[in-house]
Structure formats: structure tokens, C-alpha cells
Steps between C-alpha positions, in 0.01 A plus 500: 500500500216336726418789719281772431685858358470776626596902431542743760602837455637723745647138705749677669304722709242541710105289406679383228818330722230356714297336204816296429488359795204433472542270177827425521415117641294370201582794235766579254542848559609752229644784703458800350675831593699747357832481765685162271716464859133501724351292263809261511539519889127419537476153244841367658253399813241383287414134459432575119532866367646662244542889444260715296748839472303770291429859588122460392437823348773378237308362218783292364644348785185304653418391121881322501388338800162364440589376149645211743204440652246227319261451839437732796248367784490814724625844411499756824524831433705661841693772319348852536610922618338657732503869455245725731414866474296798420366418140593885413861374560530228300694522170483366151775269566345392835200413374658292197778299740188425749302379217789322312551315841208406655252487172633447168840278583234232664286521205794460281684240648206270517404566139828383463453183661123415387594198298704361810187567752270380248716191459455464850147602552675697792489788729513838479523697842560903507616625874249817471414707809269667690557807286360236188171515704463886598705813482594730765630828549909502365472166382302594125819398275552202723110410500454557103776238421343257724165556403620441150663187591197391655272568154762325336434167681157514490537526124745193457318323734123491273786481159663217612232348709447079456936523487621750769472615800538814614525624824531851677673577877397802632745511826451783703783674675786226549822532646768548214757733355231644313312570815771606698581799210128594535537533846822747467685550861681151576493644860101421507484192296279236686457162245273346815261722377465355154438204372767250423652378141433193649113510542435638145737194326292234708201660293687435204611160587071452573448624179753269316296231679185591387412169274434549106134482568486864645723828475516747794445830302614752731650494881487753713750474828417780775683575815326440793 
């Protein structure tokens, strides 16, 4: 293997679909997702891909999967849930799955796969959001697992400093499924109005870019 690898979870869909175009020219791409028949549809037009199929708040799984993997150059983290409302209506169980999702899956998965990023001296980049930055009104259990996700980069970053680098993406409102279930009526749906997948993977393809003399801690992509 001569290119560069690459992890992305949540490929199928949305900033994480547009990524792998992104690095699909000079990358092998590990497509992660948790759909085997997406994840299959998507490498078959790949110029070198191969599936990553793991739900990732399954422990054992992902662990199967890395145990494969002896160097990783770039590891994107894509996959998260978006769940919005009044903090006095979220659940237990809410509150756990949002966490599991957007927080402690990432920080597991890449523990995981330390001695192949190390190997490496590679890449770690976390798709935040705006929420990782401040938290409005309805958006507290979104906000908490993103602000949590944002701590945690910061803290690999100065651990693993001189090895990795560690980046954070704070998009702000992009046009996705996750955005479109935000939004609620379909009727009044406008994507112009966002930003596109597009626009947020070129700042991960910058980032990627960025030579080993200099890390791009943190990203944040506004709409205009």
C-alpha cells in the first residue's frame, strides 16, 4: 500500500460522503458505516476502498476491525445524532445514545487505533459543530456532547503532541439529513440556505494538507 489511509465514519452520508470525495484521488479510504450494502455500494466506485461495517457504539465490533489495521494516516470522525429539544424533555436514554454517539464512540474508536496513528504520526480530525463552540436555547444535549468532544481534542492534542495531530471542524448549519430532521416540515426545507457538505470537506481536505511542520487545531466554517 503506497497511498496514504484513511478512516471515515459516517461515508455514506452527508459531510462525511463529501470527504470521500474529497480523498478518494490520492487516499485509501476505509469507509466506515453501519448499512454493510451502503458501505459496499459506495467502495465499488472507489479507486481504492475497502468497507469499515461497525455500528460504533458496539464495543466489539470496531475492535475486530482495527485489529487489521497496523498504520492509519488520517482518521475523520463524520458519524454523529443530532437530537434538539427542551433540556426538561430529554431522557436518560437520550442523553446516553447522544453521548454514546457523538462523544465516547470517537474517543473509543481512536483509542483503539492509537498504535496505527502513532505508527503513522497521522491525523486525527473530529467533525464538531457550532454547538462545540456555544449553546443555544433547545440545543443543550446536542451542545454538551459537542463541547465534550471538543475538550477531548484539546486534551489528545497537548498528550500526543510532537506525534499527532489533532484537529477540530466546527461547521455551522450544513445541508444534510441531519439538518433537514432539525428543520422538521419537508414542505419548508431550503438547503440554499445552508452551507454545503461540500465546503466543510474542502476544509478537511486543507487540513490533510497542512504539512507536518504545523497542525490546524480547530476550524470553524460559518455560513455567510
Amino acid at each position: 500500500m503506497t497511498r496514504p489511509i484513511a478512516l471515515i465514519t459516517g461515508a455514506t452520508r452527508g459531510i462525511g460522503r463529501a470527504v470521500v470525495d474529497q480523498l478518494a484521488e490520492d487516499h485509501h479510504l476505509l469507509i466506515g458505516g453501519r448499512d454493510p450494502e451502503a458501505v459496499q455500494a459506495l467502495v465499488d466506485q472507489l479507486p481504492s476502498a475497502e468497507p469499515f461495517v461497525a455500528d460504533l457504539t458496539d464495543v466489539e465490533t470496531p475492535q475486530k476491525l482495527v485489529a487489521r489495521i497496523e498504520r492509519l494516516d488520517v482518521i475523520v470522525h463524520s458519524a454523529g445524532l443530532g437530537e434538539i429539544g427542551p433540556l426538561g424533555e430529554m431522557t436518560r436514554d437520550m442523553w446516553r445514545e447522544t453521548l454514546e454517539v457523538n462523544l465516547v464512540a470517537v474517543a473509543d474508536l481512536t483509542r483503539m487505533l492509537l498504535p496505527a496513528l502513532r505508527a503513522a504520526k497521522g491525523l486525527v480530525i473530529a467533525i464538531n459543530s457550532g454547538a462545540g463552540l456555544r449553546a443555544n436555547p433547545d440545543w443543550g444535549m446536542y451542545a454538551a456532547s459537542k463541547h465534550g468532544l471538543r475538550a477531548w481534542t484539546d486534551s489528545l492534542r497537548q498528550e500526543e503532541a510532537g506525534v499527532l495531530r489533532v484537529t477540530s471542524i466546527h461547521p455551522g448549519r450544513t445541508d444534510t439529513d441531519m439538518q433537514r430532521h432539525v428543520q422538521g416540515d419537508p414542505a419548508d426545507y431550503d438547503g440554499s440556505r445552508f452551507i454545503r457538505p461540500e465546503t466543510i470537506a474542502r476544509g478537511v481536505r486543507f487540513v490533510v494538507d497542512t504539512g507536518d511542520d504545523a497542525v490546524v487545531e480547530m476550524l470553524s466554517i460559518r455560513p455567510r
